[in-house]
Residue frames as a rotation matrix with the C-alpha (Angstrom) as fourth column:
UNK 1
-0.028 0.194 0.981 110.57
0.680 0.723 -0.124 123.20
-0.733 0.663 -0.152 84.13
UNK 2
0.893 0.450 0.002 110.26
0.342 -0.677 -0.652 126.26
-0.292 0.583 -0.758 82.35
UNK 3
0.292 -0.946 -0.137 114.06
-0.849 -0.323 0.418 126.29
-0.440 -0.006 -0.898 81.99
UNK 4
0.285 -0.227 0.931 114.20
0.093 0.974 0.209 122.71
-0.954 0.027 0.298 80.74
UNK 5
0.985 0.012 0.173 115.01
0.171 0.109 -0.979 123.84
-0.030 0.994 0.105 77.11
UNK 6
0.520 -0.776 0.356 118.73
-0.827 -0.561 -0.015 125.20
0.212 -0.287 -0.934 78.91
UNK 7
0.360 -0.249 0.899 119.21
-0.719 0.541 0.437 121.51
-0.595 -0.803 0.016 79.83
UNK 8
0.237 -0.116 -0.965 121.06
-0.859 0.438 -0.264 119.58
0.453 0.891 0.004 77.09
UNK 9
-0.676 -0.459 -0.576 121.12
-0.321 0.887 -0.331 115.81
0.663 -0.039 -0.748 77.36
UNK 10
-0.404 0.520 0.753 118.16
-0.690 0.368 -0.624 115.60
-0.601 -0.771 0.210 80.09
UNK 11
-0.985 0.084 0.153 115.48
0.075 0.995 -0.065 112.71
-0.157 -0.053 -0.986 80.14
UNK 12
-0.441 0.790 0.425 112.80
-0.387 -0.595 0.704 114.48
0.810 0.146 0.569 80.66
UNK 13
0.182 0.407 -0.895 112.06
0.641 0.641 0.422 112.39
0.745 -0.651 -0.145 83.68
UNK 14
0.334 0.272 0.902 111.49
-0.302 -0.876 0.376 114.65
0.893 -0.399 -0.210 86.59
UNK 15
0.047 -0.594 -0.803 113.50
0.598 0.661 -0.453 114.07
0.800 -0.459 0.386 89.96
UNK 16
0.672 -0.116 0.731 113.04
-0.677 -0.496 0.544 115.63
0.300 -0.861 -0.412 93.77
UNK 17
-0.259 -0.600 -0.757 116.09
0.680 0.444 -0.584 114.67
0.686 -0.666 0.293 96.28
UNK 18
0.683 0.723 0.102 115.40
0.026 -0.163 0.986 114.87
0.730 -0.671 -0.130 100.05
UNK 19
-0.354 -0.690 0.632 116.72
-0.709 -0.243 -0.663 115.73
0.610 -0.682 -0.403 103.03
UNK 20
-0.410 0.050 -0.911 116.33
0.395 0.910 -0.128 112.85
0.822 -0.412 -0.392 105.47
UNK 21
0.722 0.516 0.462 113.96
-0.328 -0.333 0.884 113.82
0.610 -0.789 -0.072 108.61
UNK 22
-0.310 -0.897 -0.314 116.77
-0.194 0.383 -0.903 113.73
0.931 -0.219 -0.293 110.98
UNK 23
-0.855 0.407 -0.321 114.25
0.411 0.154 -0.899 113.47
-0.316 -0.901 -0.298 114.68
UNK 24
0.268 0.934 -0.235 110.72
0.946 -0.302 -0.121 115.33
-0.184 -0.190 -0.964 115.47
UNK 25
0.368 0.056 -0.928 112.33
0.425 -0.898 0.115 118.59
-0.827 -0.437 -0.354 115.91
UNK 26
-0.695 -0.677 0.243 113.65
0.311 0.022 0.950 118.14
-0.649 0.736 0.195 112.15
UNK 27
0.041 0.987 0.158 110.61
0.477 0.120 -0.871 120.01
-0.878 0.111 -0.465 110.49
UNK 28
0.669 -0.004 -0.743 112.49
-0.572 -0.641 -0.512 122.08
-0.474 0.768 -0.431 107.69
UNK 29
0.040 -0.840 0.541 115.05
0.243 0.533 0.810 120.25
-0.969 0.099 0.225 105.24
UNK 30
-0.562 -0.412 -0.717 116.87
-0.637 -0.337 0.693 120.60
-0.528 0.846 -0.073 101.57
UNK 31
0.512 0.511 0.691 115.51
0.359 0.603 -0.713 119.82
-0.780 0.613 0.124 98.71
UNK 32
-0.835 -0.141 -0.532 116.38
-0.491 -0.243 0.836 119.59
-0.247 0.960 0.134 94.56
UNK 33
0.260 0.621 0.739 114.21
0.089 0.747 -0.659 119.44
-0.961 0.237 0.139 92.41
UNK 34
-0.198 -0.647 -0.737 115.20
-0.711 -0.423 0.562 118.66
-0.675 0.635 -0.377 88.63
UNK 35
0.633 0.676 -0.377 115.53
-0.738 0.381 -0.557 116.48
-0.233 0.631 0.740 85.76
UNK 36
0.634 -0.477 0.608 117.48
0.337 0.879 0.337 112.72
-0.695 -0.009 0.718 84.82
UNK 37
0.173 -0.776 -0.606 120.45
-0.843 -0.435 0.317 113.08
-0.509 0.456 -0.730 82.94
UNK 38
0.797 -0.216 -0.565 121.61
-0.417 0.480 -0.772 111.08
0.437 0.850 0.292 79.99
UNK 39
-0.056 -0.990 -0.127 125.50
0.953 -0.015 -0.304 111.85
0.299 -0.138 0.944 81.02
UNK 40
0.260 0.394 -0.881 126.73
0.666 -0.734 -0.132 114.67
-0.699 -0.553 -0.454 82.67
UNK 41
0.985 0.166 0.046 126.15
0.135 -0.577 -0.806 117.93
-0.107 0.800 -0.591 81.11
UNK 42
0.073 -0.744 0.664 129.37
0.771 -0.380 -0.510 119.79
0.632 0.550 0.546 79.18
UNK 43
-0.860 -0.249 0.446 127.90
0.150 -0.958 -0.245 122.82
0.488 -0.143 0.861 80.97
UNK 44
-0.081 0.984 -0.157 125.47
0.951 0.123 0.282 123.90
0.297 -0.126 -0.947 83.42
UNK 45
-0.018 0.290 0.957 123.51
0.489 -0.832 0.262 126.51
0.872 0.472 -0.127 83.25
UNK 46
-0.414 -0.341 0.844 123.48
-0.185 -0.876 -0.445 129.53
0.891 -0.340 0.300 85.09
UNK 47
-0.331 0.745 0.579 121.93
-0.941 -0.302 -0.150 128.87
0.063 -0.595 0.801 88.67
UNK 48
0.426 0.859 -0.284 122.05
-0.808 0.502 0.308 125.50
0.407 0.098 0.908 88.48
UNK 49
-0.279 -0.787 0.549 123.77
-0.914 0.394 0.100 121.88
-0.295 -0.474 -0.829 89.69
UNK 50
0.217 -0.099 -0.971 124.59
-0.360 0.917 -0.174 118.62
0.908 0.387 0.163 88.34
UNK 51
0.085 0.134 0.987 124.33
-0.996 -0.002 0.086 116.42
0.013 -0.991 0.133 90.77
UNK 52
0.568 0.501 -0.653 125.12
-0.671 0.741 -0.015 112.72
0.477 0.447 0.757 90.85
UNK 53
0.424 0.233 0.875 124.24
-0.837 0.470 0.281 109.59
-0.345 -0.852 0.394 92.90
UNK 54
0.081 -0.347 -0.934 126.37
-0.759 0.586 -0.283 107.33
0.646 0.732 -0.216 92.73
UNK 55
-0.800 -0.277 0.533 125.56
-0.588 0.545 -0.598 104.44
-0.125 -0.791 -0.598 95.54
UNK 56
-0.904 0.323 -0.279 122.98
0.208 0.904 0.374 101.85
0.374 0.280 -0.884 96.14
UNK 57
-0.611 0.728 0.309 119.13
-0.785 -0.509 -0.353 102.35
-0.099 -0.459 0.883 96.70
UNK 58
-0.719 0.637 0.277 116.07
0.645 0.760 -0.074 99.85
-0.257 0.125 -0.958 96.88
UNK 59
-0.797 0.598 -0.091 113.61
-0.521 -0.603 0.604 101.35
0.306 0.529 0.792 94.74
UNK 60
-0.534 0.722 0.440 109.54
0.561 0.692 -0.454 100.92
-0.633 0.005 -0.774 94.87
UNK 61
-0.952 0.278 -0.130 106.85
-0.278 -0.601 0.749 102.49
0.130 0.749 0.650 92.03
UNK 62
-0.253 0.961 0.112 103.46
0.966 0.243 0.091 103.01
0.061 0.131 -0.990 91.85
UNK 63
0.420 0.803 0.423 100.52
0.692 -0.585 0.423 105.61
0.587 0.116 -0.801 92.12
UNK 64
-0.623 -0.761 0.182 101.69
0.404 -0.511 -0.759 109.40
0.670 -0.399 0.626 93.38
UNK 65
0.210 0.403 0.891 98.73
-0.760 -0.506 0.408 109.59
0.616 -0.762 0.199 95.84
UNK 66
0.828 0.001 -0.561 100.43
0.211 0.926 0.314 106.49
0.520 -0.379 0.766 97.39
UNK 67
0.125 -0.987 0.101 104.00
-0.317 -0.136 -0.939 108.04
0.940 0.085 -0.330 97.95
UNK 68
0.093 -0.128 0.987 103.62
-0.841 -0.542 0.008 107.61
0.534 -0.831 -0.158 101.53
UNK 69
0.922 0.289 0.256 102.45
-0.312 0.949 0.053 104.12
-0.227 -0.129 0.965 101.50
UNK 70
0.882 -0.463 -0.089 105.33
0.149 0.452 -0.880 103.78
0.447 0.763 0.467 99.23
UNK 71
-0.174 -0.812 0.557 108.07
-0.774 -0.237 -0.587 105.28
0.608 -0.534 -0.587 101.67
UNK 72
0.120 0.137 0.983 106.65
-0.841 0.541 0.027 102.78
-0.528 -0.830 0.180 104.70
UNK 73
0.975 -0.075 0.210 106.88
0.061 0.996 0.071 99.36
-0.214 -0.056 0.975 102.53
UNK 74
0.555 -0.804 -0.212 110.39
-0.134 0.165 -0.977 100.17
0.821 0.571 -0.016 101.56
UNK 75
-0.002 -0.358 0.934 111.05
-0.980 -0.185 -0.073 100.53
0.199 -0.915 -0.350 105.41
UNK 76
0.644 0.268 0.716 109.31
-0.521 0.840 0.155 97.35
-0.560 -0.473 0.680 106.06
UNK 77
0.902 -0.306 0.304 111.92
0.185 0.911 0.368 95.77
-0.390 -0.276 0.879 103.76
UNK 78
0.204 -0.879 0.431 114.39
-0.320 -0.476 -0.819 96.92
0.925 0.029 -0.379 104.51
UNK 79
0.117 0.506 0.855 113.24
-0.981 -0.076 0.179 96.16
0.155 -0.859 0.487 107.91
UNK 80
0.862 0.164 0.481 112.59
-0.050 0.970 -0.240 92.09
-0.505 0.182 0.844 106.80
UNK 81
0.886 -0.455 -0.095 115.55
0.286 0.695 -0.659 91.59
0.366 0.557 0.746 104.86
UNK 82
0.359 -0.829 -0.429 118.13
0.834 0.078 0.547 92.69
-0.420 -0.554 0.719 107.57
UNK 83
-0.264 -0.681 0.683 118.97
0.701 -0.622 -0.349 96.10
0.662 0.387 0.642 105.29
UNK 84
0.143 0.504 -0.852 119.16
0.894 -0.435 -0.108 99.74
-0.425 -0.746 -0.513 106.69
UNK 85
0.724 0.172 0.668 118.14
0.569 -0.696 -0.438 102.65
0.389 0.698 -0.601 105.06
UNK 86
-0.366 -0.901 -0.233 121.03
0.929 -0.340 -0.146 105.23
0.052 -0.270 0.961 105.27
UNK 87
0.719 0.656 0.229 119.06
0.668 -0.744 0.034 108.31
0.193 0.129 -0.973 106.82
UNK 88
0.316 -0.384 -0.868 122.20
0.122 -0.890 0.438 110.58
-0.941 -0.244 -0.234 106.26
UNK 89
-0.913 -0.407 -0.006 121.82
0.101 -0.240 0.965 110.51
-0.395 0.881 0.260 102.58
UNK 90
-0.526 0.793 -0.309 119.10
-0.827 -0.392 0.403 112.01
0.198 0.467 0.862 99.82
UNK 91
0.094 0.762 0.641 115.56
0.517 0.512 -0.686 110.14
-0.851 0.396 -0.346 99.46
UNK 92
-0.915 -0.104 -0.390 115.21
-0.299 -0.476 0.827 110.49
-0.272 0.873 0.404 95.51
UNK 93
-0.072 0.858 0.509 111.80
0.233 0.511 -0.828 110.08
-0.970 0.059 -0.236 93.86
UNK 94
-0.982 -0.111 -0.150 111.57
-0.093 -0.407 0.909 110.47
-0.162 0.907 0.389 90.30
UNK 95
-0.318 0.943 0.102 107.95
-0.002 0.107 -0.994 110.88
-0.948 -0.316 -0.033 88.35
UNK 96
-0.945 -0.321 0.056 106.73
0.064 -0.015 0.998 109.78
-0.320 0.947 0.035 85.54
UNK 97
-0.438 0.837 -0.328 103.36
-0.802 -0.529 -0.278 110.52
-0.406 0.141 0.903 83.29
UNK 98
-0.966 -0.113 0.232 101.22
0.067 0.756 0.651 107.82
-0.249 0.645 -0.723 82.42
UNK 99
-0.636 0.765 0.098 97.71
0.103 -0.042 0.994 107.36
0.764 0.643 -0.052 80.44
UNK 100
0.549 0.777 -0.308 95.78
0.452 0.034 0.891 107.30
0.703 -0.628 -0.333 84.13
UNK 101
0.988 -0.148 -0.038 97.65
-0.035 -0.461 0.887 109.94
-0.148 -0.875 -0.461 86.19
UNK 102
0.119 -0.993 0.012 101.42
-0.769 -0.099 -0.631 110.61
0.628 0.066 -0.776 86.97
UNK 103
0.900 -0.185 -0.396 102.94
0.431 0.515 0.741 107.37
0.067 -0.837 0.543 89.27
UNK 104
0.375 -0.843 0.386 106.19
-0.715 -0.528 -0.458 108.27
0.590 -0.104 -0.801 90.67
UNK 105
0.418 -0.755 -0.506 109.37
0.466 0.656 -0.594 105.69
0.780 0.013 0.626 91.75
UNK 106
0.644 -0.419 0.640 110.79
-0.704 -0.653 0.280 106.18
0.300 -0.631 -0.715 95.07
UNK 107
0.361 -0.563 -0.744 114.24
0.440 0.806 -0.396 105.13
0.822 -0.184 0.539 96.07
UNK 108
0.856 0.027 0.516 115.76
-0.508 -0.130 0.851 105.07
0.090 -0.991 -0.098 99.71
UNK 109
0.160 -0.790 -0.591 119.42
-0.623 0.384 -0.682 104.48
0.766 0.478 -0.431 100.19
């Protein structure tokens, strides 16, 4: 974040992509972490990557000491409505500030 003035056209919305947990023995994985884009940039800066998702996710929001809760009902429906999460592609969570704390949007492709 301390680079975010290098970033022309961001949101300011804050954004982590995951590596899927691929078994038990999967205990390290990739991460980004960054910011929403408008459009993509003209130019990115030194050390950095534009990156962009371009498929379908089911999304849930709420409270960021919940996140976990919040990964397990998207399972469950996903689970109930016949869908299946695609665990060979990013988890994205994005986070936003509000007047009682930060809540933070998590989507699951």
């Amino acid at each position: 974040m301390n680079r975010l003035k290098e970033i022309e056209g961001h949101t300011g919305v804050e954004v982590a992509l995951y590596e899927p947990k691929k078994g038990e023995q999967h205990l390290e994985g990739e991460y980004y972490v960054g910011v929403m884009m408008e459009e993509p940039p003209s130019q990115t800066p030194d050390g950095m990557e534009y990156i962009n998702l371009s498929r379908d996710y089911v999304s849930i929001r709420g409270k960021i000491g919940e996140v976990g809760t919040l990964h397990a009902q998207l399972q469950e429906f996903a689970e109930e409505t016949n869908g299946k999460i695609d665990s060979n592609d990013w988890i994205v969570e994005t986070y936003h500030p509000t007047e009682t704390g930060e809540e933070v949007t998590v989507y699951l492709p």
